[in-house]
N, C-alpha and C positions, 0 to 999 in steps of 0.2 A: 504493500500500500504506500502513495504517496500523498506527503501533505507538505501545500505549498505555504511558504509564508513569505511572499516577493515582498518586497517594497509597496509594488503595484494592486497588491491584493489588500495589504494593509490600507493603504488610501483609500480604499473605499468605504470603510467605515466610519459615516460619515454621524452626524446625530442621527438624521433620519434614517439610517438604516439599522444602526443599533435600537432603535425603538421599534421599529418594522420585526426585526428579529427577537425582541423582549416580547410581544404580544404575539405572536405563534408561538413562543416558548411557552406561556405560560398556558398554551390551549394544547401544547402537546402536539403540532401541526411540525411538519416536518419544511424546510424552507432551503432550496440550496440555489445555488447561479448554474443558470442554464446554456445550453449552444454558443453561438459565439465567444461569449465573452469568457468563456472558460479556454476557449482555444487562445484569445490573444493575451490571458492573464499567463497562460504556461509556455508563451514566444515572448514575457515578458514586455506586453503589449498592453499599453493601457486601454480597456479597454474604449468603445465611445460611447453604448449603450447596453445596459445589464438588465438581462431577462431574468426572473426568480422563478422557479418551478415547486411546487408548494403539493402536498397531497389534501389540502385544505378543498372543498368544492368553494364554488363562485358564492352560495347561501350561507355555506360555514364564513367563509374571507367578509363579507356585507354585513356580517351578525356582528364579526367578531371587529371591523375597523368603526362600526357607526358606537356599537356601544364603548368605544373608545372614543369617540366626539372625530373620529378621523375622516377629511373630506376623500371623497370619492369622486374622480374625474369622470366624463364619458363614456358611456356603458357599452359603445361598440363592440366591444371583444368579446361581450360577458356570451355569449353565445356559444363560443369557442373557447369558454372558460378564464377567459380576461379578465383582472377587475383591477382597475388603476389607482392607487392611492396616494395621495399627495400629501408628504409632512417633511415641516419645515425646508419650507422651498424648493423640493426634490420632489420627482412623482416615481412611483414604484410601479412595472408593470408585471403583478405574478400571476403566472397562469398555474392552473390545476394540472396535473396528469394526466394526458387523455390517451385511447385507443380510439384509431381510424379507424369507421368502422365499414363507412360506403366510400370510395373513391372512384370521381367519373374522371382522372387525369387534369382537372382543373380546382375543384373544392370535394372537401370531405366533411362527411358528418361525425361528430365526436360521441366517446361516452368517458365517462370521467374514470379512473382507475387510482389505485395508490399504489401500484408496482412500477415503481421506476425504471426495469429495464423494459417495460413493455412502450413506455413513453419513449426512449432510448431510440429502440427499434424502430419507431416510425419515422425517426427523424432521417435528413438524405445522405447526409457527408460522416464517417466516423469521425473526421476532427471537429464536426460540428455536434456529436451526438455525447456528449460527457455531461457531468455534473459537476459543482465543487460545492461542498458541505462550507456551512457558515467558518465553522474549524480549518478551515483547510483544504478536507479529504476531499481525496478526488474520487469521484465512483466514475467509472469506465469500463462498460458493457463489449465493447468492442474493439477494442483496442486503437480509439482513437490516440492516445498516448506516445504510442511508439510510432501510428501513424505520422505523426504531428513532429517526432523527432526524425524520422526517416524522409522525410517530406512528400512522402507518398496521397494521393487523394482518392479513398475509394470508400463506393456507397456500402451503405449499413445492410448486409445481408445481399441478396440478391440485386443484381442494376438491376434488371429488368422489373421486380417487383415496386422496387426503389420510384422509378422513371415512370409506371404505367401511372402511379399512385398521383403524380403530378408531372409533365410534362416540361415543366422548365425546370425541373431538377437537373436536363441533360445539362443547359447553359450553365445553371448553380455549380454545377462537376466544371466547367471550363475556368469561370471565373475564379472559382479556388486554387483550380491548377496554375493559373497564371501568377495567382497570389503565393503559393506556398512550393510548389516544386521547382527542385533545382534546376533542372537540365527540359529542355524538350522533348520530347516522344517516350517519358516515363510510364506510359498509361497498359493497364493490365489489357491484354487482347479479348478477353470478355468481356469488358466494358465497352469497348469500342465498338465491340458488335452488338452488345444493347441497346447503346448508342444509336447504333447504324438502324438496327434494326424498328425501333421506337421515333426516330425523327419523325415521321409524317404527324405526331401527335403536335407538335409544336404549332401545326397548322389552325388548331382547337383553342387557342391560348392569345392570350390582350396584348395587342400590339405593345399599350402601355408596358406591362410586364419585362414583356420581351428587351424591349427596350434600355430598360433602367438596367437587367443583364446584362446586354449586350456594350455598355458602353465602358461599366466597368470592365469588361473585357477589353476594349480598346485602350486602355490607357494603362492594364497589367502589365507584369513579364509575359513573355513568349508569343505576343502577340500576332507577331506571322507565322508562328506555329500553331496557332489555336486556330486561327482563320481558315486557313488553309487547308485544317482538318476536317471545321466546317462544311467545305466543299469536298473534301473526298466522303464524308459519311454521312451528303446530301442532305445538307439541314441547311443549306444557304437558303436554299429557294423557298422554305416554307417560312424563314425571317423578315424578306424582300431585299438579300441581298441580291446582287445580278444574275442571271444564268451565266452569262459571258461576262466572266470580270476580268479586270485588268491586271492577273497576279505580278507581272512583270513591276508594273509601277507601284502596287503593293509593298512587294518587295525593297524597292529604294524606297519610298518613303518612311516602313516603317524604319531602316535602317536610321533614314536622315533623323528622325523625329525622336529617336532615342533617349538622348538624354533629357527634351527641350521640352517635355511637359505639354504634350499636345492636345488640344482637345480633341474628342472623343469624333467628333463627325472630319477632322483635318485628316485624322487616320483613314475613316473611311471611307472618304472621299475618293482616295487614291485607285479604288474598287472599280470606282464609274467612269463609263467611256462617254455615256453620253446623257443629256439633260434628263431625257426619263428616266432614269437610273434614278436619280432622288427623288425624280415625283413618286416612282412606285415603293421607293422607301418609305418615304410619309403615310404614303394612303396605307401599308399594313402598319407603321410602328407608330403612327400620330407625334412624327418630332416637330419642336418645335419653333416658331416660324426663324428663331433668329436661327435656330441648326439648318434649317434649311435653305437659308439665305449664303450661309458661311459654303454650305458645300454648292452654290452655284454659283458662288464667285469664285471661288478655289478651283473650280474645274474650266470658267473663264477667263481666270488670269493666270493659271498656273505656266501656260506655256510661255504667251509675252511676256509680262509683264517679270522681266529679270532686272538683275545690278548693270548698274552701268558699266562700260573700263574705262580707266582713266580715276583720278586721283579721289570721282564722288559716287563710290559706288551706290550709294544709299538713291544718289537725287532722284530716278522712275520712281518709286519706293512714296517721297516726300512730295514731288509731284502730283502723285494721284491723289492723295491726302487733301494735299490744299483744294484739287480741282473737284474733288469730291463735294454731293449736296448733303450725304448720307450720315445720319447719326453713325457712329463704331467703326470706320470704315480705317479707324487705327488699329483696332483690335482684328480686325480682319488680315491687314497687311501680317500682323504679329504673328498669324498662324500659316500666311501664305509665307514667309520667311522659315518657319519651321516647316512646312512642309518642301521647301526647296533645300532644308539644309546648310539654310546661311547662319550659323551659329554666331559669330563675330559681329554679322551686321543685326541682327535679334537685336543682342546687347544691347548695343549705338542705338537703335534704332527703340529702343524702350526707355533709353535716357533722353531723346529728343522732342523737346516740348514745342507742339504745335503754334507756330508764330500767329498772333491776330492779325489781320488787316488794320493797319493804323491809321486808315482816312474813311471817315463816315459823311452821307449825304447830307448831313446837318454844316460840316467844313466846307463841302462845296457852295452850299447855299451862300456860306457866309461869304466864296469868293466873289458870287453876284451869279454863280449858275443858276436859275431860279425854274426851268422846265423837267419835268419829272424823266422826260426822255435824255435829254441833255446827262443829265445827272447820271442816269444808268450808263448811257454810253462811255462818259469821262471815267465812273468807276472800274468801266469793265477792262479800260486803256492804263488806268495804272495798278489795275490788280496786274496786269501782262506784265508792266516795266518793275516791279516790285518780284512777280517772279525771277525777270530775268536777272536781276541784282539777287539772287539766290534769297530773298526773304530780306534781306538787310534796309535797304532805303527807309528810313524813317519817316513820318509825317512831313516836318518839315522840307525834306529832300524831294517828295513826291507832289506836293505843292506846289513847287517851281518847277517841277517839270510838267505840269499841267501847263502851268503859264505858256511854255516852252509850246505846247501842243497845240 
């Protein structure tokens, strides 16, 4: 047996959860940290949000937090055995122990149990499927443990029963893998053909879903490994990745985009050949409008629109900015630089603060242009001469070269 006592584990005893854990004590209610957060507390990962697993039912947990004066947040869950507690400034969400008991591959009906490995069992991932007692103990049904040191990622008991039970468990196994295993193409050959075999279920499953998967997967480890697998174990198509994708340009870019933190649609961007590529993305996965915006500039500018040679590589770059009418249209640039691989000019070009125009039609007024047409044309002749001085010309400098004009 092992009992953990990190740093990370300590910190979480916080008030409120020492008093969360003092009223299940005193009912005799057994109370331990559930799924994730036992996997990132034993990588020494703090974690972001901690689930309680409790053999209390939802009517025991409401009896026992109301006659404690304890508020009770949104009963959403409670169906599914949720019940959310909120003390001192912290909300608690503990679910009961349940067994699946109907599963259509998208939702399951529960029934409540107090046998924790039977809870264990339903869950998808063994690094995801532990407990850790308020102590410490770790209870570990399946050897997520040694999984989680090994960096191995594999479903609790059978894939295939694993994956029929919910269908984006196949993506949940990817985006793990990207997170936790060393090397690429670690993956047991029965899963793969689980995998392989179950993909058309993804077809059944919310764009939304899918989506919020998927993008963690674009910005994991082994990401042209994971994709790529995608397409050999025919789950692209049921995503609305392309039938015909671009693995070539895949390829370099995820290479380019490496280290440079890319958003989630600049990766996959790289996929598409052509405009309907992202419309038929949208219409299955409902991204949204700014993702889809990004990946239709990315795939219209990504050919032109390069560094200059010569001493300013950055000026196309700061050019289109100024010439730009578009809200974000810097933050765009920033991904179209990451997805070309310009690491050096990224930098620069994140330290460069977009210059204002220093002459407004209230100035010209004041010079005696008094026609609204006048005014447009003059501003649009020194916003040119204010380019061509690479942004420098100041108010005053551009004033006398009106005169000039």
């Amino acid at each position: 047996t092992m009992k953990l006592q990190s740093p990370q584990f300590q910190a979480l005893f916080t008030p409120g959860l020492r008093s969360v854990a003092e009223l299940f004590e005193k009912k005799n209610y057994e109370l331990r940290i559930a799924g994730g957060a036992v996997r990132d507390l034993l990588s020494g990962v703090t974690p972001q949000d901690i689930d309680f697993a409790t053999t209390a039912t939802p009517a025991e947990m409401k009896e026992l937090f109301t006659s404690a004066g304890v508020r009770l947040i949104n009963n959403k869950g409670e169906k599914h055995g949720t019940i959310t507690a909120r003390l001192h400034e912290q909300n608690f969400e503990i679910t009961t122990l349940r067994i699946d008991v109907v599963t259509d591959g998208r939702h399951a009906e529960v029934e409540f149990t107090t046998d924790w490995e039977k809870d264990a069992e339903r869950r998808d991932l063994t690094v995801n499927s532990m407990f850790l007692g308020l102590d410490g103990m770790l209870y570990d049904f399946f050897n997520g443990y040694e999984d989680l040191k090994n960096k191995k990622i594999r479903f609790v008991g059978k894939a295939s029963e694993r994956i029929q039970e919910d269908y984006l468990r196949i993506l949940r196994y990817f985006r793990f893998y990207g997170r936790i295993a060393e090397e690429p193409g670690d993956h047991e050959p029965t899963t793969l053909q689980a995998i392989k075999e179950n993909a058309k279920g993804l077809a059944g499953i919310s764009g939304e879903r899918i989506w919020v998967e998927l993008k963690k997967i674009l910005i994991g480890n082994h990401v042209n490994h994971l994709v790529r697998l995608m397409y050999e174990l025919d789950i692209a198509q049921y995503i609305g990745l392309p039938l015909d994708a671009n693995l070539e340009e895949f390829d370099r870019v995820t290479k380019n985009t490496q280290n440079l933190c890319p958003k989630p649609m600049t990766v996959l961007t790289s996929l598409f050949k052509v405009k309907n590529d992202v419309t038929n993305l949208d219409l299955r996965l409902k991204i949204s409008k700014e993702e889809k915006n990004l990946g239709l500039f990315l795939m219209k500018h990504r050919q032109e629109l390069t560094k200059a040679v010569g001493p300013e590589p950055l000026r196309p770059y700061q050019d289109f900015i100024m010439d730009s009418r578009e809200a974000n249209t810097n933050s765009k640039i920033h991904e179209l630089l990451k997805y070309q691989g310009e690491e050096h000019l990224l930098k620069e070009m994140q330290e460069w603060t977009v210059p204002s125009f220093p002459v407004s039609g209230h100035d010209l007024r004041k010079m005696g242009v008094s026609s609204g047409k006048d005014i447009g044309a003059a501003l649009q002749q020194l916003r040119e001469e204010w380019k061509k001085s690479r942004y420098h010309m100041d108010k005053e400098e551009l004033l006398s070269c009106l005169k000039k004009l």
